[in-house]
C-alpha positions in Angstrom: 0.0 0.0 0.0 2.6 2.6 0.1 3.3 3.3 -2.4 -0.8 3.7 -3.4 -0.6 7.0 -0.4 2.3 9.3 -1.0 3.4 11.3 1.2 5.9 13.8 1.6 6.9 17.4 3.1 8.8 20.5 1.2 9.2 23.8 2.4 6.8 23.1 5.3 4.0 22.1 3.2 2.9 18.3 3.9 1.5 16.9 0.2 -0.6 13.9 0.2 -1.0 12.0 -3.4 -3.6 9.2 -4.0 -1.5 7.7 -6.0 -3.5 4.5 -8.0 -4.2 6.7 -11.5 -5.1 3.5 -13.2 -7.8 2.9 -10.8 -8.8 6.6 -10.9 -7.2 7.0 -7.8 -10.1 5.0 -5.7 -9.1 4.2 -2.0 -8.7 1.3 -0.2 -9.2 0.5 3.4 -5.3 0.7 3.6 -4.8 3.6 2.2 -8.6 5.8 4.5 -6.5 4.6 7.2 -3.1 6.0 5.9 -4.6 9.5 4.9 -6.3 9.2 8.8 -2.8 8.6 10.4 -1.2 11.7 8.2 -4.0 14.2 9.4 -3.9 13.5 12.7 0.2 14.1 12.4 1.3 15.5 9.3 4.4 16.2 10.9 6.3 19.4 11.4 4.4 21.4 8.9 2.3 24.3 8.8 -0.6 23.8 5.8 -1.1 20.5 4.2 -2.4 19.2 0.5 -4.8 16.8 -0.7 -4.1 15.9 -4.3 -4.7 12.5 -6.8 -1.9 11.3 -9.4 -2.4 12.5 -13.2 -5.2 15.3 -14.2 -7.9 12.6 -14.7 -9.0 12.0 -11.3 -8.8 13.7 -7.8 -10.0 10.3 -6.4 -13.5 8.1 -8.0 -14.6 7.1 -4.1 -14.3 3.7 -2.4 -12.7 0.9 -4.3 -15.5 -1.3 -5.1 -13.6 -4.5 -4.5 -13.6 -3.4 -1.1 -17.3 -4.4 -0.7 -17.2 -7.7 -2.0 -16.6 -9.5 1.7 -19.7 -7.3 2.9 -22.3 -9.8 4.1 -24.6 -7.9 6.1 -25.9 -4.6 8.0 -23.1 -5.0 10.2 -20.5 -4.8 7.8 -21.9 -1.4 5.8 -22.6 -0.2 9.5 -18.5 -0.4 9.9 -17.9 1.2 6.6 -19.6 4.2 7.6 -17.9 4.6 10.9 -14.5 4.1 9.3 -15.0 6.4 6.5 -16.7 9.2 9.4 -13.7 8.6 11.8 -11.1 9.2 8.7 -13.6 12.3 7.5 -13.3 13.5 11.1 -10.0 13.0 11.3 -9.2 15.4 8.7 -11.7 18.1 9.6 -9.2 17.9 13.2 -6.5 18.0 11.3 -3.9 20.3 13.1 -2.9 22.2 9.9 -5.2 23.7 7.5 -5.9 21.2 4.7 -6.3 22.0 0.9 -7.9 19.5 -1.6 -6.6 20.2 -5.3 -9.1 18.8 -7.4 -8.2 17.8 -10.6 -10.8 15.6 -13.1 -13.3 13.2 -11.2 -13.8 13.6 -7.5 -16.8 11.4 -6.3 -18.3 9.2 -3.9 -15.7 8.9 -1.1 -13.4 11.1 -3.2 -15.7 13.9 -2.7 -16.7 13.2 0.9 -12.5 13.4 1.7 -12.9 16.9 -0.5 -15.6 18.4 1.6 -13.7 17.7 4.9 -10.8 20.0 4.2 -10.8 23.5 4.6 -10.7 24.4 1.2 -11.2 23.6 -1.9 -10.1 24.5 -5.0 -10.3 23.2 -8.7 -8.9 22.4 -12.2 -11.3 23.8 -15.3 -11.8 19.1 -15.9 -12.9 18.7 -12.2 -16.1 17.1 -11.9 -17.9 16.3 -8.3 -21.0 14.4 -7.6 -21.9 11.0 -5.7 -23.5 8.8 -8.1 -24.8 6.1 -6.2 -28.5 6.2 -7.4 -27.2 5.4 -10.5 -24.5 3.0 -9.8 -23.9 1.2 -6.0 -27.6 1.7 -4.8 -26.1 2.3 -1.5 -26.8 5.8 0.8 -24.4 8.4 2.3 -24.3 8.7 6.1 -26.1 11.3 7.8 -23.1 12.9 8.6 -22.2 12.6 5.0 -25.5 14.6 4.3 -24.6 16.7 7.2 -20.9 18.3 5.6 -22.3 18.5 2.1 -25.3 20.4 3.0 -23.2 22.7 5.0 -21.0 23.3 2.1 -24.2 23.4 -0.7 -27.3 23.7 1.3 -30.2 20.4 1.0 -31.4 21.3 -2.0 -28.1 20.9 -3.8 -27.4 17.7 -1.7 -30.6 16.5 -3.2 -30.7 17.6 -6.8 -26.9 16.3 -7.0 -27.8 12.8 -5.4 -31.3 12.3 -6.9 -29.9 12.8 -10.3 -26.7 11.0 -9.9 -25.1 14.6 -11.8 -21.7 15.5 -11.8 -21.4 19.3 -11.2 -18.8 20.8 -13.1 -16.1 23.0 -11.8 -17.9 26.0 -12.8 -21.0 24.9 -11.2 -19.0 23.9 -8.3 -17.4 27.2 -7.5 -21.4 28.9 -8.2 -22.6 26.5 -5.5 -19.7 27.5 -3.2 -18.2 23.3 -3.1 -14.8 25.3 -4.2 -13.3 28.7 -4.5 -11.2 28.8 -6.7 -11.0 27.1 -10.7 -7.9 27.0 -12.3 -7.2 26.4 -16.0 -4.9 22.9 -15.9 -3.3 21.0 -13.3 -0.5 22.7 -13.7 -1.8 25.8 -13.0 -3.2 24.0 -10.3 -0.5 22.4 -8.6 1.2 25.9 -8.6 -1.6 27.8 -6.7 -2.0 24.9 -4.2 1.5 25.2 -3.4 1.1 29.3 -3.3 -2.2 28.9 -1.4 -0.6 26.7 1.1 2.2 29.1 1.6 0.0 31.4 2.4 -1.9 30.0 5.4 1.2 28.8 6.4 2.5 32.0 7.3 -0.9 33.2 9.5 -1.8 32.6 13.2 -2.6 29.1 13.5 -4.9 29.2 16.4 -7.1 31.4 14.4 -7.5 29.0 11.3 -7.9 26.4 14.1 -10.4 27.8 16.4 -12.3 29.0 13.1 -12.8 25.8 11.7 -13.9 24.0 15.1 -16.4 26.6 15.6 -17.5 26.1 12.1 -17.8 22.1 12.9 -20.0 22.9 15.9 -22.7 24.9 14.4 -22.8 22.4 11.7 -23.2 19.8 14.6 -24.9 21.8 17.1 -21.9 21.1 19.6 -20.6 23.0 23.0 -20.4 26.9 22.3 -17.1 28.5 21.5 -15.6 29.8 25.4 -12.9 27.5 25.4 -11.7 28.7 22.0 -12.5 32.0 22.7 -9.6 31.7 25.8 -7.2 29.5 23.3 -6.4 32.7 21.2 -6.8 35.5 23.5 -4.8 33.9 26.2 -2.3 32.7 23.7 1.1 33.5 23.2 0.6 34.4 19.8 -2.0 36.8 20.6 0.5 38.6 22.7 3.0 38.3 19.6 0.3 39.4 17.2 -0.5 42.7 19.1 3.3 43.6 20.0 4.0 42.7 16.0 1.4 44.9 15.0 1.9 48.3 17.5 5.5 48.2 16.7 4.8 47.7 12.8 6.7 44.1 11.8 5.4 40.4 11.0 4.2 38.5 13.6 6.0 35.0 14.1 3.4 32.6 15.2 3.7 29.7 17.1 0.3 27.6 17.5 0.8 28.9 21.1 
């Protein structure tokens, strides 16, 4: 398996490849677990990216010939909690996370999409989950839940129900990403830029942004613990001294 999960770090960027181009980079159960392990320690980095091998896929969901042992509820009911628990996993992810979509990005493709912070796309991207027209299977409800935070229901049901794909102009439209790029080159190049970018700003921010984000979506504890994470932080300290005596703040995550 791993060489179907690359991983690597440059500059202080952490880039994950799913790396199986001729399977249109579907994911195993090996490699959900790998991409879990990397985003709950991507190492010493400061921003991390989520990419596929080639310009034809970003990743075309579950493997399918990962289903073929399932005999039963119990078995799908596992499924689900592993893919949630990896899905979580990134949306906890120390680091901001940036998927690069480039060509298809579906079922479980898409689902590893929506979980990271953002999103941003190649002019061939192409998003949707299928299944009405393929598996016959459902998403979880806290499948339903991300994806109608990012798109609202009645894009979550037009999208399903129709078994679409939504094109990369439609995606950006319908807020799924914010950016479309012209080729994967072009691509590749602003990821790298984009990551750079939050690499340099006050972690605790991003972080305390994101989990507050994650609790209105699942109506979870109010926000007074992160409220005392960045205004009791170190950084905060550096952020105000930085600014009164007019020079770049170094930031710390503490």
């Amino acid at each position: 398996m791993t060489d179907e999960l690359l991983y690597h770090q440059r500059d202080g960027i952490g880039h994950i490849t799913l790396n199986r181009p001729q399977a249109r980079n579907a994911l195993t159960f090996p490699m959900y677990e790998r991409l879990a392990e990397i985003a709950a320690d991507p190492g010493n980095v400061r921003a991390l990216i989520v990419t596929g091998a080639g310009d034809k896929a970003f990743a075309a969901g579950t493997d399918i010939n990962q289903f073929r042992g399932f005999s039963g509820a119990d078995d799908a009911m596992a499924y689900e909690a592993r893919i949630d628990r990896v899905l979580n996993t990134i949306e906890r992810c120390p680091v901001p996370t940036i998927a690069a979509i480039a060509g298809a990005c579906t079922g479980g493709g898409a689902a590893i999409a929506a979980s990271c912070d953002l999103r941003i796309a190649a002019a061939n991207a192409r998003f949707g989950f299928p299944i009405a027209r393929t598996l016959g299977n459902c998403l979880s409800m806290a499948n339903i839940a991300r994806l109608s935070a990012l798109v609202g229901p009645a894009r979550v049901i037009e999208m399903i129900f129709t078994a679409r794909l939504l094109s990369a102009s439609e995606a950006l439209s319908a807020g799924l990403v914010t950016e479309v790029l012209p080729d994967h080159a072009a691509l590749a190049a602003r990821a790298a830029d984009l990551a750079t970018l939050l690499a340099g700003h006050a972690p605790l921010t991003m972080r305390a942004t994101r989990e507050a984000l994650r609790r209105l979506r699942d109506n979870l504890p109010p926000d007074e613990d992160l409220i005392r994470l960045c205004y009791t932080s170190r950084d905060f300290k550096e952020g105000m001294d930085a600014f009164l005596t007019k020079r770049p703040p170094s930031w710390r995550g503490s």
